[in-house]
N, C-alpha and C positions, 0 to 999 in steps of 0.2 A: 353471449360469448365474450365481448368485449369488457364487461364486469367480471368475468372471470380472470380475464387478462391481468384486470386491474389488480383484484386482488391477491393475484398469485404473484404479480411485480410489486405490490407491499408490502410481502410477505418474506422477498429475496429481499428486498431492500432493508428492512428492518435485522434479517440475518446475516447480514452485510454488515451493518452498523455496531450487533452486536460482537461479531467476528474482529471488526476494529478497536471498540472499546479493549476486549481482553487483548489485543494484542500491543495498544499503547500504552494497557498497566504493566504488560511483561516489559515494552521495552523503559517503562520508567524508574522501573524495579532494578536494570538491568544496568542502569545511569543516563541513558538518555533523556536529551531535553526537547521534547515537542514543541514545535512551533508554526504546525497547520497540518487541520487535518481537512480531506474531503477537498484538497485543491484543484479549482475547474482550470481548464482552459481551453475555448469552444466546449466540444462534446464529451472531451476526455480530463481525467485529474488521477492524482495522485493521491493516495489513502491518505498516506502520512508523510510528513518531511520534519526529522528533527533532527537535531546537534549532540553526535557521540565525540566528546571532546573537541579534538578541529577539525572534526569534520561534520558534513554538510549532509545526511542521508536523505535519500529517496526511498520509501520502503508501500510496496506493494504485500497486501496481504490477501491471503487464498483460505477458506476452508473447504473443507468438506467433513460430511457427517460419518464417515468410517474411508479406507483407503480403496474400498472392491472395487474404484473404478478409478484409482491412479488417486495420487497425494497432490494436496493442494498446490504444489509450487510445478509440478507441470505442467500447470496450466499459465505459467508463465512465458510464453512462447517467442519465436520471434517477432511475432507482430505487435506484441505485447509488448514486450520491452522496447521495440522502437517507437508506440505510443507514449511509454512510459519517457522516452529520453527527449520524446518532442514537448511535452508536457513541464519537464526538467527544465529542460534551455527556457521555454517562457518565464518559469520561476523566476530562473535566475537574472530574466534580463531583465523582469521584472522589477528584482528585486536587488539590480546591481551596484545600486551605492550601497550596499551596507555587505556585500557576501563579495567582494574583490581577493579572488587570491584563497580563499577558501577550498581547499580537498572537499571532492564529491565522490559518493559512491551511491549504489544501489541494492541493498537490501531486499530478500524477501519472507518475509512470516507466511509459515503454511502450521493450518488449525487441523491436522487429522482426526478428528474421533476425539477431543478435546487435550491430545499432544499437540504441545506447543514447541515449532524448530526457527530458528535464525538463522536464515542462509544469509551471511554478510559480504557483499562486494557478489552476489547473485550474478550481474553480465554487466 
């Protein structure tokens, strides 16, 4: 049972990772400049964080494999997002000699059935 576990959480993982990839070639296509992906803090991180001009994004990415059970960016929720903002604030205090004064926002790519959308400034 627990081998199953395993491998069916290898399996989301990897289609996770590849969910990420395509969506930091669209946002690099798109001009943005990545500068972390898979960022932890504790139990939670952020897919992506990179720099559309002067600003600062946060951007969570969602697929699913066709819409019949809701599109990937509903699954953005509020518990979500407030993970997503507690995870932010670490970044940045993180990382706050060098991001003082910098516009933030939050972004989110949702992967439908292999349609790619850009909700920008998401919550």
């Amino acid at each position: 049972m627990s081998a199953l576990r395993g491998s069916r959480r290898q399996a989301n993982h990897e289609k996770g990772q590849h969910s990420e990839d395509i969506a930091a070639s669209y946002l690099k296509k798109n001009g943005y400049i990545i500068l972390e992906r898979n960022w932890r803090f504790h139990k939670n991180e952020i897919d992506i964080i990179a720099r559309d001009g002067s600003c600062l994004v946060f951007v969570e990415v969602k697929a699913r494999k066709s819409s019949l059970h809701g599109f990937g960016c509903e699954a953005v929720d509020r518990r979500k997002q407030m993970l997503i903002r507690k995870v932010a604030e670490a970044y940045l205090i993180f990382k706050h000699h060098s991001l003082t004064g910098i516009p933030c926002r939050f972004d989110v790519i949702s992967i439908d059935g292999g349609a790619i959308s850009l909700f920008k400034n998401a919550f």
